[in-house]
Structures are given as C-alpha cells and as structure tokens.
Steps between C-alpha positions, in 0.01 A plus 500: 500500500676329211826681354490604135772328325807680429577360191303264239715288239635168424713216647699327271761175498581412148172383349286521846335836522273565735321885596609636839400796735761643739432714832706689700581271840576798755306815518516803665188669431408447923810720594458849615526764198543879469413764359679846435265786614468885482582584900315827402190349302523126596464435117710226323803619358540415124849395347561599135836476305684844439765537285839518667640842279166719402346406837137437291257226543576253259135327314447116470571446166858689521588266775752226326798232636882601484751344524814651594845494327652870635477802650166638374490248244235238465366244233152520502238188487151478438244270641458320253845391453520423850197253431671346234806383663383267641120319307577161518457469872207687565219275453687131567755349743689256291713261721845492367720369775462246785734521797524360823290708779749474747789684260300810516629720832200713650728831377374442155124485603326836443120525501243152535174471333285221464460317134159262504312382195215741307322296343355131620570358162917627601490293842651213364823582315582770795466221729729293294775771504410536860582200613744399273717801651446370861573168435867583390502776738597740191384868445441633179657795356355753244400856403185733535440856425390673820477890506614525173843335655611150425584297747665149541237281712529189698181265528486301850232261498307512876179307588267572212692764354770649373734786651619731281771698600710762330848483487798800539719538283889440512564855561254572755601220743831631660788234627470383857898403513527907456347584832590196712884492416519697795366304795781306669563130500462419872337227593168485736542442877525132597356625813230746345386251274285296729324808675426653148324137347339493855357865440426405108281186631304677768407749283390304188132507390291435207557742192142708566383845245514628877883554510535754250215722602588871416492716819488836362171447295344366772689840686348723204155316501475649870621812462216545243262353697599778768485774277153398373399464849641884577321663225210387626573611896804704610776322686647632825778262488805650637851427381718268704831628656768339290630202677906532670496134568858427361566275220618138518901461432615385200785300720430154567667188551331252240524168716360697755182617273489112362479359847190782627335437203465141492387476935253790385359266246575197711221715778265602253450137361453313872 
C-alpha cells in the first residue's frame, strides 16, 4: 500500500526548481495503541479542555495560544498569526547553504523523511541537485514549515533520493563536555585490551532490521492474543509461586568476566 505524501511543494537551487513530495521515513502506526475506557461501562473515555479557575468546559472556538510572560499573565495569539510567521517556507524548500556531510554530528539529526520528484517532467533538475550533492559529498541546508513550526532542514542525497532531515536547534541540543567532565582520565588495560577486541570480533555481524526488534510489543501482541483467546473459553491457569532463586552479584572481577566470555564464545563458534 503506497504512503500518502506528507508534504507536496517545490525544490529549488537558484534558478532550478523542480516539484517535490516528501513522506515520513519511520512509522509507528504497527505499534500497539490504547485506549482509555470506562472500567464500569467499557466505553471510551472522552478528553475535553476545562478551564483551570471556573472548572467549566471550555468550547472550540474559545480555545486560543498563550504565551506566558508572569504569574497569571499571558499574551494571547491567534491562529492565524501563528500561520503567518512563518509563509515563505510552506510550499518550497529553497537551498540556501551547502556544507560538508560529514560536519553535521548525528545530535543535530531529528526526524528523516524521504524527498523524491512529483512530477516526471521534475526528474531531471532533482537529479541534477541530487547528484551534484553526492559528488562533493555536501548536504544542503534550508527551511520548511512543518506543523505550523519552522524548522532548519538538511538534504542528504541517498540512492535515488533525497533524505530530508530536520535539524534541532542550538538550544535544544545540550553540551556533551557538561556531562563527561566527570569520567576520569585512566587509561584502558594493556592487558584487557586484547580480550575485549577478541570479544568485539567474535561477536560482530551484519547490521540486520532484526537487532532492534521491540520485545514488549511482541510481549503485548501476546498478552492480547491470550485475552482474546480467554473471552472466548475460561482459563484455569494457576499463578506461579514467585521464584527465591537469588540474584546474580553485582561483584565481579572484570578480567575474569573478559576471559569467560570470550572461551564461551570461543565454544559456541567450534
């Protein structure tokens, strides 16, 4: 089943404009979702806004942005001033900056979508900024309205395509020197060394979709399934003693851990 696209607008590079669709590239529309329920009625339960002093239900069209500046003291916007902010970006992506790809740290990467061409007649000049990116191994930089927030882009091209990814902003990406300042300067084990790369190399494999599998949907997805399965017949399961097998020690001697784990994998690979 094809994806609607996201967003429909333009490309542009100085005088090469070409019309673009953009979809999102992750989804989570297959994960497990909720929803709140009446215990007494098993009817959805239905969230309205109330207002925080007369305690009534406050209507659609009272509903309205504020921003705060004190104590019980807002400045209040309306939609369409929100829209307005920000109308030059909505409808094209006009490439401003080039930079190299390899300046950008992953910390600035937010959300990816894909950018391809939507229209046959647009094919060519996207391919031309395309590969005119990769072949100098730049990224280009730019803005788009999404949400009714701007945000600063980057535009990797990959394969066919383009990635589009938006960026953080200075003050949402916090300092790394701030949190590491206060791991120590020792230096690793000359001796430790070797075990570790020999641990590292035995257990290398492929990147595979298969190593980030999420084990508590597929945890949920079977409790489900069990419930289904006891509406329909009643279950004369009976609960399970709760185990006293004692916990492993948190004590261990590191070179001694190193050296198990590498014969363990040593066994399991003869």
């Amino acid at each position: 089943m094809a994806v609607r696209p996201y967003w429909k607008g333009y490309l542009k590079l100085s005088l090469v404009t070409c019309p673009v669709q953009m979809m999102p590239a992750t989804s989570e529309s297959e994960k497990v979702r909720f929803h709140t329920l009446n215990r007494q009625t098993q009817n959805r339960v239905v969230s309205h806004y109330v207002d925080s002093v007369t305690g009534k239900e406050v209507k659609e069209d009272d509903e309205v942005k504020g921003y705060q500046r004190g104590e019980d003291d807002y400045i209040m916007l309306e939609d369409d001033e929100l829209e307005n902010v920000a109308l030059d970006s909505t409808k094209t992506i006009d490439i401003s900056t080039f930079t190299p790809r390899d300046s950008i740290e992953w910390i600035w990467l937010d959300t990816p979508y894909y950018l391809s061409p939507n229209d046959p007649v647009g094919q060519e000049a996207f391919s031309v900024i395309r590969d005119a990116m990769e072949a100098q191994k730049m990224v280009g930089i730019s803005r788009l309205v999404i949400s009714r927030r701007e945000r600063a882009i980057m535009l990797e091209p990959r394969d066919k395509g383009i990635v589009l990814w938006t960026l953080r902003y200075g003050d949402e990406v916090r300092d790394e020197n701030s949190y590491f300042e206060g791991v120590g300067d020792e230096k690793a084990d000359s001796d430790m060394m070797p075990l570790v790369q020999q641990l590292i190399k035995k257990q290398t494999k492929n990147w595979s979709p298969k190593m980030v599998v999420d084990p508590v949907h597929d945890h949920l997805l079977d409790l489900i399934e069990t419930k289904k399965k006891a509406l329909k017949k009643p279950s004369r399961s009976k609960s399970k003693e709760p185990s006293s097998k004692p916990g492993p020690s948190n004590v261990i001697n590191i070179m001694d851990a190193l050296k198990k784990s590498v014969a363990a994998e040593t066994r399991s690979s003869k």
